[in-house]
C-alpha positions as CSV (number, residue, x, y, z in Angstrom):
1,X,-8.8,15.4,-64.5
2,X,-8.8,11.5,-63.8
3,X,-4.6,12.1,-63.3
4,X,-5.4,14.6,-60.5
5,X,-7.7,12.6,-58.6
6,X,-5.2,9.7,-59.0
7,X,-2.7,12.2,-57.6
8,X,-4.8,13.0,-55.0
9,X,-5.7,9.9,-54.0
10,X,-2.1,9.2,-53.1
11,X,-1.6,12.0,-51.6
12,X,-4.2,11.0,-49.2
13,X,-3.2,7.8,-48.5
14,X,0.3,9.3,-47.9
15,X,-1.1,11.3,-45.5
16,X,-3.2,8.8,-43.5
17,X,0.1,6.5,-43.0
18,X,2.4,9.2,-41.8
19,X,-0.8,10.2,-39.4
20,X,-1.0,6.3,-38.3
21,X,3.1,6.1,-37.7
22,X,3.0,9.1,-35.9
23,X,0.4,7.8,-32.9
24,X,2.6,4.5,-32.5
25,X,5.8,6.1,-32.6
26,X,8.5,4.6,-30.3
27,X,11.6,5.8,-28.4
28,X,14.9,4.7,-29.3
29,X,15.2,2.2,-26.3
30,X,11.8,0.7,-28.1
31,X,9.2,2.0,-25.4
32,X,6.1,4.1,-26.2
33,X,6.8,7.5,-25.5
34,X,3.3,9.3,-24.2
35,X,3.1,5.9,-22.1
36,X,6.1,6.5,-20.3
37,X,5.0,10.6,-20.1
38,X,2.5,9.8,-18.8
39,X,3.5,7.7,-15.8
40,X,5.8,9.5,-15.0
41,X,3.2,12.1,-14.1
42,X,1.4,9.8,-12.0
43,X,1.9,10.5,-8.6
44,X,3.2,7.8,-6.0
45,X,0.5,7.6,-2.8
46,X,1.3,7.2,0.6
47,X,-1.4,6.5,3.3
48,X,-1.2,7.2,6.8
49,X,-4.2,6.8,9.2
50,X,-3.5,9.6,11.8
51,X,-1.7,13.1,12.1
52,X,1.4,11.3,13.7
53,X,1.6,9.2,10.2
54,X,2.1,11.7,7.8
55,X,3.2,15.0,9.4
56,X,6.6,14.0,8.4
57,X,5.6,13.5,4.7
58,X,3.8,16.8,4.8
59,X,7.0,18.5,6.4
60,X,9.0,16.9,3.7
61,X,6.5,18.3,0.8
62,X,6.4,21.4,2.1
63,X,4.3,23.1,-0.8
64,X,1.4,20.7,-0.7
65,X,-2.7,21.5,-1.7
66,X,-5.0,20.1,0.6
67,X,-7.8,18.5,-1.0
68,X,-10.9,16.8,0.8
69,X,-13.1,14.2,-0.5
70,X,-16.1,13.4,1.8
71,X,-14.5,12.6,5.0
72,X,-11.0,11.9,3.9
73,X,-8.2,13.8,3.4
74,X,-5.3,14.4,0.1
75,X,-2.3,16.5,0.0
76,X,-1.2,16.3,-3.3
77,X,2.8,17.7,-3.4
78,X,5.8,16.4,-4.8
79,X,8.9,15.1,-2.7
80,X,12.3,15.5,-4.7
81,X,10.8,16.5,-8.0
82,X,8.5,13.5,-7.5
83,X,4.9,13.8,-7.3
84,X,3.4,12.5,-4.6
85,X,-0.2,12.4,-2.9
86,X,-0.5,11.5,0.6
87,X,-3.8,10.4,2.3
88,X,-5.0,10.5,5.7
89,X,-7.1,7.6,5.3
90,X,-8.6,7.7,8.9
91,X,-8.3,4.4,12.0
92,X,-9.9,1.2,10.7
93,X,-10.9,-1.3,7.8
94,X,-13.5,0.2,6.2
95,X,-11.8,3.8,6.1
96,X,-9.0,2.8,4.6
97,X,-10.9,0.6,1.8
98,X,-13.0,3.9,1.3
99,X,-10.0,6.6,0.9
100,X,-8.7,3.7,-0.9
101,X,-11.1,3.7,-3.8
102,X,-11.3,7.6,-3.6
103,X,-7.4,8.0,-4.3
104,X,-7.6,5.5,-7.0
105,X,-10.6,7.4,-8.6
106,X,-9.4,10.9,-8.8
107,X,-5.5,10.7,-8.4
108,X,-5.1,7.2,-10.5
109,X,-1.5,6.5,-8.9
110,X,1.0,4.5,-10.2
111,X,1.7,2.8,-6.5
112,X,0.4,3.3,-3.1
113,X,2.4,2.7,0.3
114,X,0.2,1.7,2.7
115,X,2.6,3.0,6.5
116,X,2.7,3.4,9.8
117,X,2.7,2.4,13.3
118,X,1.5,-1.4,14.4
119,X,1.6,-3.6,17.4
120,X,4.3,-6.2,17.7
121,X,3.6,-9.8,17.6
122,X,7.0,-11.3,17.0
123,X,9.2,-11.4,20.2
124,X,12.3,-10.6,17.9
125,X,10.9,-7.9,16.2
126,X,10.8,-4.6,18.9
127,X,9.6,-1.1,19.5
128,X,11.0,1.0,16.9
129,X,11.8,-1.7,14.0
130,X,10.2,-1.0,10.8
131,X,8.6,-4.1,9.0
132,X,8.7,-4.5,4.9
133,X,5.2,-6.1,5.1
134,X,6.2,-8.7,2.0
135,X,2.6,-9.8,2.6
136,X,-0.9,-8.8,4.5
137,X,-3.5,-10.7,5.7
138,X,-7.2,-9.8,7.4
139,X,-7.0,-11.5,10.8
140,X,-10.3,-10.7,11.8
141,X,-11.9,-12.8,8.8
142,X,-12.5,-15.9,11.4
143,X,-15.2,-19.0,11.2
144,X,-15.5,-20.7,13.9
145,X,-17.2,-24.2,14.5
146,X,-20.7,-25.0,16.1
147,X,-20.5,-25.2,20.1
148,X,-23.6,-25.6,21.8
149,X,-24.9,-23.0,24.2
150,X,-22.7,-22.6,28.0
151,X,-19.9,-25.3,26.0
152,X,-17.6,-22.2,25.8
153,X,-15.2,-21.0,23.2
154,X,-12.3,-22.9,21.8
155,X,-10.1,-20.5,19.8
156,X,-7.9,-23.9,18.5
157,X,-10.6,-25.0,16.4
158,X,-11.1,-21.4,15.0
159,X,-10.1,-21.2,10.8
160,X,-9.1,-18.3,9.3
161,X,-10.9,-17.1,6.0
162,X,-9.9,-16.6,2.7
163,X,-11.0,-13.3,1.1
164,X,-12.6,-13.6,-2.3
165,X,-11.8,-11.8,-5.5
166,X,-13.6,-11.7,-8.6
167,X,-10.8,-11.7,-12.0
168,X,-11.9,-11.7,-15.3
169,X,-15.5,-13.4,-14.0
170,X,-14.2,-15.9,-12.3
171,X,-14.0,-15.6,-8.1
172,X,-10.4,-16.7,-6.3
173,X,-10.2,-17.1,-3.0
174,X,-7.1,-15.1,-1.3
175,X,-5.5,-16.3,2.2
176,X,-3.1,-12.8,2.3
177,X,-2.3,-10.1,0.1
178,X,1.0,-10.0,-1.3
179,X,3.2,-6.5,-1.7
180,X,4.9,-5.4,-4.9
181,X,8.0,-7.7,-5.2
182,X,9.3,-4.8,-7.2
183,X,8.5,-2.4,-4.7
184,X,9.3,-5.0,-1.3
185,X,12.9,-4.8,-3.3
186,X,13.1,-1.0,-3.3
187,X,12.2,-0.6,0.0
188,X,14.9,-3.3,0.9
189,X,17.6,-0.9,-0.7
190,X,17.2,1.8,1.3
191,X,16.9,0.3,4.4
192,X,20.2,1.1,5.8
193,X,18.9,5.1,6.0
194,X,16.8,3.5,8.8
195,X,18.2,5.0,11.6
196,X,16.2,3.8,14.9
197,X,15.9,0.0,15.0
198,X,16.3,-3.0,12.5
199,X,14.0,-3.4,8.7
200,X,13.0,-6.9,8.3
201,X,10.7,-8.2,6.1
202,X,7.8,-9.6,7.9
203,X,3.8,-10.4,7.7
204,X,1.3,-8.0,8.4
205,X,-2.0,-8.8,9.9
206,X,-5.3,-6.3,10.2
207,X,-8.0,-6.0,11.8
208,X,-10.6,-3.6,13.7
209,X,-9.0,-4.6,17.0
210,X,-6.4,-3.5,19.3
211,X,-5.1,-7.4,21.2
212,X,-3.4,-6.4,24.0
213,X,-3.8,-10.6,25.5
214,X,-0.7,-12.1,25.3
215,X,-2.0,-15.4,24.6
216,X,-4.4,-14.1,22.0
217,X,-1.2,-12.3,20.2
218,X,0.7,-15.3,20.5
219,X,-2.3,-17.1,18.8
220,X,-2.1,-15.0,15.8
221,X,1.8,-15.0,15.7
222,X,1.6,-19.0,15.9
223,X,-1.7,-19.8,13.2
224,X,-1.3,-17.3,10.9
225,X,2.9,-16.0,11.2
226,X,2.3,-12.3,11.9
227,X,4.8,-10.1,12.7
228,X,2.5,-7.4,13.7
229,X,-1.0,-5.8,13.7
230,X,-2.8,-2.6,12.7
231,X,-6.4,-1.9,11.5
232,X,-5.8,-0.7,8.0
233,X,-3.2,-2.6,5.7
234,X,-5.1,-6.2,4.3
235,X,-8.2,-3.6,3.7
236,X,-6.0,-1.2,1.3
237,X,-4.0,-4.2,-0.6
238,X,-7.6,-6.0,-1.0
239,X,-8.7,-2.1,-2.9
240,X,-5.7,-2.4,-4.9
241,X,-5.4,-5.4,-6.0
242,X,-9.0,-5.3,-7.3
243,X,-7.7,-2.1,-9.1
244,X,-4.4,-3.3,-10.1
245,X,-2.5,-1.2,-8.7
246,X,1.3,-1.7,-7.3
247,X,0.7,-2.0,-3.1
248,X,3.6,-1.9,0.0
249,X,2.9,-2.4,3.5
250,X,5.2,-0.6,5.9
251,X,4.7,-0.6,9.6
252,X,7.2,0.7,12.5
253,X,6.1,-0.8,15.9
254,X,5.0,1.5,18.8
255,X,4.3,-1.2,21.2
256,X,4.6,-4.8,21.7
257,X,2.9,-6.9,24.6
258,X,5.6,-9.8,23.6
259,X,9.3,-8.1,23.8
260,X,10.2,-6.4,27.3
261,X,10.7,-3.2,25.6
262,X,8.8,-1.2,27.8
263,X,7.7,1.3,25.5
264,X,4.3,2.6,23.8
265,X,5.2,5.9,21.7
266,X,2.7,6.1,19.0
267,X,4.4,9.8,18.0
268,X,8.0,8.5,17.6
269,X,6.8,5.3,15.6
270,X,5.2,7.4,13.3
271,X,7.6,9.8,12.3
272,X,10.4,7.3,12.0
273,X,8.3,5.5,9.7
274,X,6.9,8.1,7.7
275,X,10.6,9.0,7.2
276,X,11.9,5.7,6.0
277,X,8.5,5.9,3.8
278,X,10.3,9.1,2.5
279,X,13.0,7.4,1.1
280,X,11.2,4.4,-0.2
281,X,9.5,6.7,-2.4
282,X,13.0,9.0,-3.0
283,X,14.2,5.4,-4.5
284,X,11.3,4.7,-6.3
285,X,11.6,7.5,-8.3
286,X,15.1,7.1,-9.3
């Protein structure tokens, strides 16, 4: 009797290490297995404000679902065997924070792209170019200094504001938001598919206002080294950081006060750049 429950006993023991092996069980190239199962099956989000942002995604996916949460809006496809969601996130800061935290919640992706169209600051950078935003910053966040009343404004002495982030307890303070370098660096590879102006890398600025004031634009291009402007980008990297999650900033420019382009075309800009948002995400899932 006291032999079998010795026998047993091993037995048991036996059991509970093979058991143990088996849930930390590597692949050969050393890398846990489930993990890297299950990222692959994380889809890869693209955001688009408007219609004119993502039609060319949706075109691409062609067998999407349609999902709605509240007011915003998921199609949840794949694009070369790789799955995507994209999300409609809506015009302006607090939308795109808000489909932000909702695409994070119920499609937990494994990197979000954060495209589309954007007014030029730069007078090298023109209608049609596509910007790698390597970095985005909230424009609007401004302080300015006491003036008494009928003494005016003076838009010199105005200071841009840092955003702050809590990590691990302790707040930071954030001037801009920088992009994935890993993800800046696929977007660089592909950018000779680009077919209707130049890629450069660039900085992106937000805010809830469309500047149309050369002077102001110039401001902005001068304090803080924008490249461009749109009402959603700092907002969504600000979500995702706070998350963790990989962000890119893409933005093709529909108009530009500062160039003598002489062109606003908010359709054209969108597709182009909803197509070179195609094959960022084509190379990310090589």
């Amino acid at each position: 009797m006291k032999t079998s429950l010795k026998a047993l006993g091993l037995l048991a023991i036996l059991l509970t290490v093979v058991v143990i092996s088996g849930f930390g069980s590597s692949n050969a190239d050393g890398g846990n297995s489930s993990s890297e199962q299950e990222d692959a099956t994380k889809p890869v989000a693209v955001q688009g404000a408007m219609d004119v942002e993502v039609s060319a995604l949706l075109d691409e996916m062609e067998d999407y679902k349609t999902e709605q949460q509240g007011g915003y809006t998921f199609y949840v496809g794949e694009i070369d065997d790789i799955p995507v969601v994209v999300s409609r996130t809506e015009v302006g800061m607090v939308h795109a924070a808000a489909s932000t935290t909702l695409l994070i919640d119920e499609y937990e992706p494994k990197a979000i792209i954060n495209q589309g169209t954007a007014g030029g600051h730069n007078p090298n950078i023109h209608v049609f170019d596509t910007i790698i935003g390597t970095e985005v910053m909230n424009i609007g966040s401004i302080k300015t200094d006491h003036l008494d009343d009928e003494k005016g404004m003076e838009p010199d002495s105005w200071h841009f504001m840092k955003t702050q982030m809590r990590e691990d307890g302790d707040i930071k303070e954030v001037a801009s938001f920088k992009s994935d370098p890993e993800l800046v660096e696929k977007a660089w590879n592909v950018k000779e598919k680009y077919g209707y102006g130049n890629v450069v890398k660039g900085k992106i600025g937000s805010a809830d206002v469309w500047n149309r004031e050369i002077d102001r634009i110039q401001w902005f291009h001068e304090k803080a080294g924008t490249d461009a402007e749109e009402m959603e980008a700092a907002s969504v990297a600000q979500v995702a950081e706070g998350f963790d999650i990989p962000y890119l900033s893409i933005r093709t420019i529909s108009n530009s006060e500062v160039t003598n382009d002489g062109i606003e075309d908010l359709e054209k800009a969108g597709q182009y750049g909803a197509e070179f948002a195609i094959e960022v995400v084509k190379e990310i899932g090589k």
